[in-house]
Residue frames relative to the residue before (quaternion, step in Angstrom):
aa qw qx qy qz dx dy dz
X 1.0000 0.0000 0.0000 0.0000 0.00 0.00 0.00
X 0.5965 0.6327 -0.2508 0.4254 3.54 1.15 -0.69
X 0.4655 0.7188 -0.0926 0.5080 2.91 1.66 -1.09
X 0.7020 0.4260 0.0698 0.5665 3.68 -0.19 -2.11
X 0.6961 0.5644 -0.3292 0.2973 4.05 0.21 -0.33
X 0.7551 0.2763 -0.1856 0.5649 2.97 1.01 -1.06
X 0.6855 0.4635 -0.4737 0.3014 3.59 0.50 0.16
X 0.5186 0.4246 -0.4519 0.5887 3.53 1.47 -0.69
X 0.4155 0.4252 -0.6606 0.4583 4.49 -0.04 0.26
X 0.7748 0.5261 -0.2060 0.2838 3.39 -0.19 -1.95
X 0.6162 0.3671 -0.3462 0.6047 4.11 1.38 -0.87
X 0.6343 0.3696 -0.5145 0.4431 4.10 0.45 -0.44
X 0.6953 0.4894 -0.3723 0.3720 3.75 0.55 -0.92
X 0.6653 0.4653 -0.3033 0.4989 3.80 1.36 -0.17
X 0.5530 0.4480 -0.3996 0.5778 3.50 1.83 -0.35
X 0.4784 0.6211 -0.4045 0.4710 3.77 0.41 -0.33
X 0.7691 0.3380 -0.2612 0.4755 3.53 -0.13 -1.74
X 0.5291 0.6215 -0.3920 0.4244 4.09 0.89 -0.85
X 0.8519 0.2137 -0.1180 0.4634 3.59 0.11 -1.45
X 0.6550 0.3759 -0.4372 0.4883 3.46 1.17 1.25
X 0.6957 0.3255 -0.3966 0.5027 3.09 1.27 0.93
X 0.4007 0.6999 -0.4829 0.3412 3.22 1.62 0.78
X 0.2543 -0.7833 0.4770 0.3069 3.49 1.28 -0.39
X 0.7188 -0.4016 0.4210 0.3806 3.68 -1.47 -0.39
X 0.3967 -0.6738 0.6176 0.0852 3.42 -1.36 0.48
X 0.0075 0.8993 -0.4310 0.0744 3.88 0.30 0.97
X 0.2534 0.7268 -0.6348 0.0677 3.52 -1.25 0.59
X 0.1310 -0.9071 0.3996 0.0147 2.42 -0.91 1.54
X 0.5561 -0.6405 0.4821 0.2192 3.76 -0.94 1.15
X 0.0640 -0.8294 0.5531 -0.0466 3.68 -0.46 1.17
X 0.1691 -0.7898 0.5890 0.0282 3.60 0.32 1.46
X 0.8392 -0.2703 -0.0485 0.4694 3.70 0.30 0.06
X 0.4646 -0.6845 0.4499 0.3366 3.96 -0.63 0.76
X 0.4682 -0.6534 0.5237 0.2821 3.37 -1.20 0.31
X 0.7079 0.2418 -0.1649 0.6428 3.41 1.12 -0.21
X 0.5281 -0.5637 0.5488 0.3195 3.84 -1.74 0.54
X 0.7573 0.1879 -0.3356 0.5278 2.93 -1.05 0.86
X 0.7528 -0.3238 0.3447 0.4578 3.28 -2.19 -0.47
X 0.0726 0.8621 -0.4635 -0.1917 3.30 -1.02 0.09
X 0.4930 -0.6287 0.3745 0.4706 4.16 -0.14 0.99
X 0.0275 0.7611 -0.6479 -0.0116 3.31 -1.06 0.33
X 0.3374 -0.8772 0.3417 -0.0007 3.61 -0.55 0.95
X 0.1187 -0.8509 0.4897 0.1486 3.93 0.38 0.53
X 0.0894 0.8173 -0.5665 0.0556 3.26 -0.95 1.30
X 0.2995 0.6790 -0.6299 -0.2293 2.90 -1.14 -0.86
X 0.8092 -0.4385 0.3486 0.1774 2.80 -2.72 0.99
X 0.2810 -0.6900 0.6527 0.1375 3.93 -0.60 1.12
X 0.6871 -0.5931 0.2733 0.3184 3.66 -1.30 0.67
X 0.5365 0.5007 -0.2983 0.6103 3.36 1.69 0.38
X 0.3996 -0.7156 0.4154 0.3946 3.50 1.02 0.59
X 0.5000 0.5788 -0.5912 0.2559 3.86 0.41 0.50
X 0.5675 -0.6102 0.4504 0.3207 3.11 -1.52 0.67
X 0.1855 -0.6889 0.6804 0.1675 3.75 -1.17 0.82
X 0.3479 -0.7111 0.5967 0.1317 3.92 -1.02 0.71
X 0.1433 0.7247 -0.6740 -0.0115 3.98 -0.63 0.65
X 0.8534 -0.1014 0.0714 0.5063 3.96 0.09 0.74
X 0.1690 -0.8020 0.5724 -0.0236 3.39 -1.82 0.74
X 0.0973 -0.8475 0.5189 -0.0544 3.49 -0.70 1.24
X 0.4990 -0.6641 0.5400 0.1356 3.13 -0.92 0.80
X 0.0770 0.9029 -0.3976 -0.1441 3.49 -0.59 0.97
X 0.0838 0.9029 -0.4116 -0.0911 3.82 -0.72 0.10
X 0.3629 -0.7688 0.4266 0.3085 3.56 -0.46 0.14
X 0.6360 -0.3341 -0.6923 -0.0677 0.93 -1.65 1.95
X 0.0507 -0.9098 0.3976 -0.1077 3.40 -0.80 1.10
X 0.1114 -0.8593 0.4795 0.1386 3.46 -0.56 0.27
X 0.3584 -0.7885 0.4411 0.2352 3.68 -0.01 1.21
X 0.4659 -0.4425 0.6178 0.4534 3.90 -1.46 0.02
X 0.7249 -0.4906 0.4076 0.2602 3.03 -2.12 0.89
X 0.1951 0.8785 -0.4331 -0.0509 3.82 -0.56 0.60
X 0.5109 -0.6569 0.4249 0.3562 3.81 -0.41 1.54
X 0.0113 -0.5909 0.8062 -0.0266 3.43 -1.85 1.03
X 0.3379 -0.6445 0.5889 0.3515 3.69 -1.16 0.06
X 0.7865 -0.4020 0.3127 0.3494 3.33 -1.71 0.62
X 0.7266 0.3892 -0.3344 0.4568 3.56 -1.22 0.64
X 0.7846 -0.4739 0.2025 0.3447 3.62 -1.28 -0.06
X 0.0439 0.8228 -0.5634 0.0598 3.84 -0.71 0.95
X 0.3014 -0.7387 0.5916 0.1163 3.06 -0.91 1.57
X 0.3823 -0.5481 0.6868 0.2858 3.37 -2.03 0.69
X 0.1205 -0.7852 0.6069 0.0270 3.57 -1.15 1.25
X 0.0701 0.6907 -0.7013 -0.1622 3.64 -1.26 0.30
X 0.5022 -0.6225 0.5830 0.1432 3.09 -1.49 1.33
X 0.1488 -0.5911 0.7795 -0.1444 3.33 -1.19 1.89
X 0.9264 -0.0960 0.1148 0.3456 3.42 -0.73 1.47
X 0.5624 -0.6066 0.0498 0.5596 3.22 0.04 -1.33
X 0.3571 0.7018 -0.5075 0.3499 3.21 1.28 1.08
X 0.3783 -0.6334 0.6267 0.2509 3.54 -1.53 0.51
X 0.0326 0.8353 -0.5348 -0.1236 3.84 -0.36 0.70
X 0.3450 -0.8359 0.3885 0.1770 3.40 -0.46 0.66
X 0.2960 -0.8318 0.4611 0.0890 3.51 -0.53 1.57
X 0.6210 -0.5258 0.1695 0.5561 3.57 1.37 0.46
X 0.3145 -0.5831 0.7490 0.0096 3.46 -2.05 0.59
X 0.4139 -0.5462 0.7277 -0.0271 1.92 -2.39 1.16
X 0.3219 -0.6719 0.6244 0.2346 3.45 -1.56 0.30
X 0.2615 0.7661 -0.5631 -0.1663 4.02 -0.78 0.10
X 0.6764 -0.6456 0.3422 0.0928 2.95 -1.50 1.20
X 0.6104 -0.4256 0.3704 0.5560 3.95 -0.65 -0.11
X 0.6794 0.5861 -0.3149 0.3095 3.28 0.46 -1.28
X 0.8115 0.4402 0.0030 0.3842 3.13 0.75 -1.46
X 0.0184 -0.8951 0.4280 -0.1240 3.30 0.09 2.00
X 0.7146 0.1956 -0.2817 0.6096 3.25 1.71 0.46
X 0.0322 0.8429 -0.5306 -0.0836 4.07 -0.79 0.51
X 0.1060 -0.7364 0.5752 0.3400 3.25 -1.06 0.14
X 0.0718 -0.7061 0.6742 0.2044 3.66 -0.89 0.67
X 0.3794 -0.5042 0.7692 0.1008 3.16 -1.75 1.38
X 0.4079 -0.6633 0.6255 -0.0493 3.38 -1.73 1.20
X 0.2255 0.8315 -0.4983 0.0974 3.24 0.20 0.77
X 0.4885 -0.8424 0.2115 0.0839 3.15 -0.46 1.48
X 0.0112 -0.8879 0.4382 0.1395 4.11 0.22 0.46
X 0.3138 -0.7618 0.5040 0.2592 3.75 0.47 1.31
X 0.6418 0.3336 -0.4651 0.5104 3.74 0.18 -1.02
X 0.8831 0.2541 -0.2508 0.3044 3.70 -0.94 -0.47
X 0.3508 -0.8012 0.4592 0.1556 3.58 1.69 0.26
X 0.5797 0.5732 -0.4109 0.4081 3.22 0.97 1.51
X 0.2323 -0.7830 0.5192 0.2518 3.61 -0.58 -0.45
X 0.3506 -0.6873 0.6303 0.0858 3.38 -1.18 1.46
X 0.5755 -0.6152 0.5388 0.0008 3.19 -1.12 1.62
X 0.3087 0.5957 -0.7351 0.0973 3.67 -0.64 0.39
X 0.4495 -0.6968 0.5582 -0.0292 2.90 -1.33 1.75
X 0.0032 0.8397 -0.5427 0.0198 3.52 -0.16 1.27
X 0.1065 0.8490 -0.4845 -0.1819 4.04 -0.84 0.68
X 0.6224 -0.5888 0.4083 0.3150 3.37 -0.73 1.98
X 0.8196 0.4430 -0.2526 0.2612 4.03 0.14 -1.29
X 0.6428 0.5062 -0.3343 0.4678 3.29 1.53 -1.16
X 0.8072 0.3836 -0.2362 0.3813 3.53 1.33 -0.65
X 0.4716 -0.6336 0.3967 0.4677 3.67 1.56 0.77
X 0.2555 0.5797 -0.7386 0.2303 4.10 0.57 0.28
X 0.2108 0.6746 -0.7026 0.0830 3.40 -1.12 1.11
X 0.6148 -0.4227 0.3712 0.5529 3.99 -1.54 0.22
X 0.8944 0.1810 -0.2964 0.2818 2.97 -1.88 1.09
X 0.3527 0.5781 -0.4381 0.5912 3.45 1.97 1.40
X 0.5307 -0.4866 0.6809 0.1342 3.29 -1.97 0.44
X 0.1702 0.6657 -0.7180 -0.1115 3.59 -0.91 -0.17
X 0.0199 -0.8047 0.5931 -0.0176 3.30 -0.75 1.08
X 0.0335 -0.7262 0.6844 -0.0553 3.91 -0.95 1.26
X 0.1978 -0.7058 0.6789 0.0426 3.15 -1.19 1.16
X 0.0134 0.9439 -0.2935 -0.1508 2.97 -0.91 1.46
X 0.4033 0.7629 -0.2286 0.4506 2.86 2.20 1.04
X 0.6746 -0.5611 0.3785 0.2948 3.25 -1.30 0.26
X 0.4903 0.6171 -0.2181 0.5755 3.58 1.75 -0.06
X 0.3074 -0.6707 0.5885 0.3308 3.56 -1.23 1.35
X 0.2433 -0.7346 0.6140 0.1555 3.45 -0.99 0.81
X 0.3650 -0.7935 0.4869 -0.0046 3.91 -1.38 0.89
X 0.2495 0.8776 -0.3972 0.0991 3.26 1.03 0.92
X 0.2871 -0.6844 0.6695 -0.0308 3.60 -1.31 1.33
X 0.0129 0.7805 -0.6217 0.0643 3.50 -0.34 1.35
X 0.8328 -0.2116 0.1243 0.4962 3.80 0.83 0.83
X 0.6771 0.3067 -0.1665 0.6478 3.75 1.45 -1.37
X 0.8639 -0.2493 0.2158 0.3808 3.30 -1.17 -0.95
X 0.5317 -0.6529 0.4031 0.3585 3.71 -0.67 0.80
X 0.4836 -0.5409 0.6778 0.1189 3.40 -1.40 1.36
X 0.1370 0.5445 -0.8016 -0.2054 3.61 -1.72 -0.12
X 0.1480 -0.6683 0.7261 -0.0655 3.65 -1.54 1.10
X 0.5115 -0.6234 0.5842 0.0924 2.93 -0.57 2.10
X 0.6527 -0.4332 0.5395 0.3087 3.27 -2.06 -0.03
X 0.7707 0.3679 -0.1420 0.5004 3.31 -0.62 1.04
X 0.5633 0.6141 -0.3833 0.3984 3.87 1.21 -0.77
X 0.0211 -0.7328 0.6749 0.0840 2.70 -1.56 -0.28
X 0.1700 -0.8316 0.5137 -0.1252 3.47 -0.06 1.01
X 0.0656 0.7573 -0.6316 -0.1522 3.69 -1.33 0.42
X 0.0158 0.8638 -0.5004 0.0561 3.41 -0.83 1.01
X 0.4913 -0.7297 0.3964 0.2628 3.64 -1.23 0.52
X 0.5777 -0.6136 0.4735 0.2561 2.85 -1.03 1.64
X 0.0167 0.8054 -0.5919 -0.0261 4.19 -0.92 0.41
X 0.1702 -0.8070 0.5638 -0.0449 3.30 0.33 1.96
X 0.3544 -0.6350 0.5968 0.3391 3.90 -1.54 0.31
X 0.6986 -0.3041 0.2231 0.6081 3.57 -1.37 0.04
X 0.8410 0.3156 -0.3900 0.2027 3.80 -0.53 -0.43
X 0.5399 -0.6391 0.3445 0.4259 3.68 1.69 0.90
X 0.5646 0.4747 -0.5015 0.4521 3.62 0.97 1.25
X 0.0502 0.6105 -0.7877 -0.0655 3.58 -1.45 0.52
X 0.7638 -0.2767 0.5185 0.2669 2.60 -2.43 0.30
X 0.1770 0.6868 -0.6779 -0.1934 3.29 -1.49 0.27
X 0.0265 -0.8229 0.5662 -0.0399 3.54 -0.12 1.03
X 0.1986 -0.6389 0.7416 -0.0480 3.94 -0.77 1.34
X 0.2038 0.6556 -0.7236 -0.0713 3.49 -1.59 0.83
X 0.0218 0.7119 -0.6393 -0.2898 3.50 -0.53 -1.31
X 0.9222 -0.0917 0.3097 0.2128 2.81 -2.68 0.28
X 0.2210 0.7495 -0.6208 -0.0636 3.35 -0.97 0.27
X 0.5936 -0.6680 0.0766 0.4421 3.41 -0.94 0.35
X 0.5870 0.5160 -0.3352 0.5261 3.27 1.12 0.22
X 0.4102 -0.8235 0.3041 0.2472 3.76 1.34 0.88
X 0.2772 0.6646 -0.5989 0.3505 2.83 1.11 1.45
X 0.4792 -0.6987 0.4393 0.2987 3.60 -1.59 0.49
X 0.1511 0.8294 -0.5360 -0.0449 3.89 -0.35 0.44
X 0.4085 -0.6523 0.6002 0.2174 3.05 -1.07 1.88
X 0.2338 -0.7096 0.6638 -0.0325 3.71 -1.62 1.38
X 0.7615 -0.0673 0.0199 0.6443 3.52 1.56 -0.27
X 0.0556 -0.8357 0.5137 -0.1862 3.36 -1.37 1.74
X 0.1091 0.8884 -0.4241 0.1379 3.26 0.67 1.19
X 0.1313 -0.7830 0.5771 0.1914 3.56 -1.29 -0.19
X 0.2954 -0.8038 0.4881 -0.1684 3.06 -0.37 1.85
X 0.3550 -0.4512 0.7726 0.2711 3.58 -1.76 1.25
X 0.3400 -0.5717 0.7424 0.0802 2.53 -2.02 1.14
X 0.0325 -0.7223 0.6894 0.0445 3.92 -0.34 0.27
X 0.2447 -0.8078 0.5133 0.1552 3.89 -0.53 1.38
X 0.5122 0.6103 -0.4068 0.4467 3.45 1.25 0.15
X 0.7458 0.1880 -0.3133 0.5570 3.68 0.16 -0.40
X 0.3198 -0.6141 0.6787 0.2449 3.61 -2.11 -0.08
X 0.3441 -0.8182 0.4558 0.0658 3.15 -1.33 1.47
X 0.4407 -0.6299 0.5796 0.2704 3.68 -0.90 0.85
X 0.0284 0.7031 -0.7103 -0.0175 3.39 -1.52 0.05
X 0.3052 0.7511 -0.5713 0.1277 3.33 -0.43 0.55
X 0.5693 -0.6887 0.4273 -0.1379 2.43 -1.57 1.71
X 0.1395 0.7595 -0.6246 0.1167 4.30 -0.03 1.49
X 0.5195 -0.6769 0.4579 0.2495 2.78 -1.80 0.06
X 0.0429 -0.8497 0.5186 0.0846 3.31 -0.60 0.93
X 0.4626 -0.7416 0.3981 0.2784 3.49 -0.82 0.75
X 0.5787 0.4760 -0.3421 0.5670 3.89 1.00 0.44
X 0.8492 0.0636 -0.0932 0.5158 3.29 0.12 -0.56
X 0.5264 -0.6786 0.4127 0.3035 4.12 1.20 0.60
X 0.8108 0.2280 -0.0739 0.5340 3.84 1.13 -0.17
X 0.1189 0.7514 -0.6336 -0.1409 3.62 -0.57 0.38
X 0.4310 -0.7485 0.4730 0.1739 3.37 -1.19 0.83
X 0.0017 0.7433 -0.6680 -0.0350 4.17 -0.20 0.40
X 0.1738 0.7325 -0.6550 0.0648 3.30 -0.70 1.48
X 0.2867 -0.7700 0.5563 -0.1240 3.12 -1.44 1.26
X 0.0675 0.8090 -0.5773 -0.0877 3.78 -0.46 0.14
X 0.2412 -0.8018 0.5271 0.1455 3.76 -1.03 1.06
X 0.2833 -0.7967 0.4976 0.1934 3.26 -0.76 0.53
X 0.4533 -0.7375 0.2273 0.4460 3.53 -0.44 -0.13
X 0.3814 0.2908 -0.7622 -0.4348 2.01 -1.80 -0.55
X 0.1302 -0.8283 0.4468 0.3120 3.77 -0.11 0.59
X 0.7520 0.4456 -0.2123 0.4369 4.09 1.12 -0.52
């Protein structure tokens, strides 16, 4: 036994040092491009000589959802090459913990960047045949995904199950809050349900109808 101890330490301390240089697994959800058409976009980050290290490239467009693509732990900027400068269109941080993310792209025209909102599928059971639903307005929002209506505060984010009838359709019915706390439905659809992929929903404000709706469905792979 004296013997046998230190080498099973030495294989966890070599399994340890592995799954902290495996880094994160990333795809990212592109609710609207900053530019027409596709556009390269580059994943880096800055080595201790401020030079830029590359780990993978994705095409973006709108709306879109990129293939899964490895970055190492800590902070990685989304670059487009201008000539020969690298300009960064914003970053994300991921953590030890966090070996799969989705990052939603959310687009700022005046500053011609995109805010990151780090999203992880595992801590939040997002599995095939779920909803993920993120309100991203100031408005309570009312959402009916076939079963019983949700309300998702400003700011939530919520995953629920999609409840289709025998012919693999539900309701998708989005209202929200008005100021007289009445409910008004802004979007009402019926929808294949396909238990194999998991569906975004996200939730903006629009000033006509008090809700815009961004659906999306991922396929997989999701592991």
């Amino acid at each position: 036994m004296l013997v046998i101890a230190p080498v099973i330490s030495n294989a966890q301390g070599e399994s340890a040092a592995k799954r902290k240089e495996a880094g994160t697994m990333v795809r990212m959800l592109c609710v609207q491009s900053l530019t027409e058409g596709d556009e390269e976009v580059i994943l880096a980050t800055k080595t201790k000589d401020g030079e830029w290290k590359e780990h993978g490239k994705v095409t973006l467009r709108s709306p879109f959802i990129t293939p899964w693509v490895h970055v190492p732990k800590g902070m990685t900027h989304l670059l487009r090459k201008q000539g020969e400068e690298m300009v960064s269109l914003g970053s994300f941080k991921s953590g030890k913990n966090l070996n799969r993310a989705i990052l939603v792209l959310l687009p700022d025209v005046a500053k011609k960047t995109y805010r990151v909102n780090v999203i992880n599928p595992g801590e939040l059971k997002f599995q095939k045949g779920k909803a993920l639903i993120l309100n991203y307005s100031k408005i309570l929002a009312v959402v009916k995904l076939g079963g019983k209506q949700k309300t998702v505060k400003p700011g939530q984010l919520l995953v629920e199950n999609i409840t289709a009838n025998q012919d693999s359709m539900y309701r998708l019915l989005v209202s929200y809050v008005n100021l007289e706390k009445k409910i008004v439905a802004c979007y009402d659809r019926f929808v294949s349900s396909n238990p194999k992929t998991r569906k975004f929903l996200l939730l903006f404000p629009d000033p006509n109808t008090g809700l815009r709706v961004f659906s999306l469905s991922e396929f997989g792979p999701f592991e």
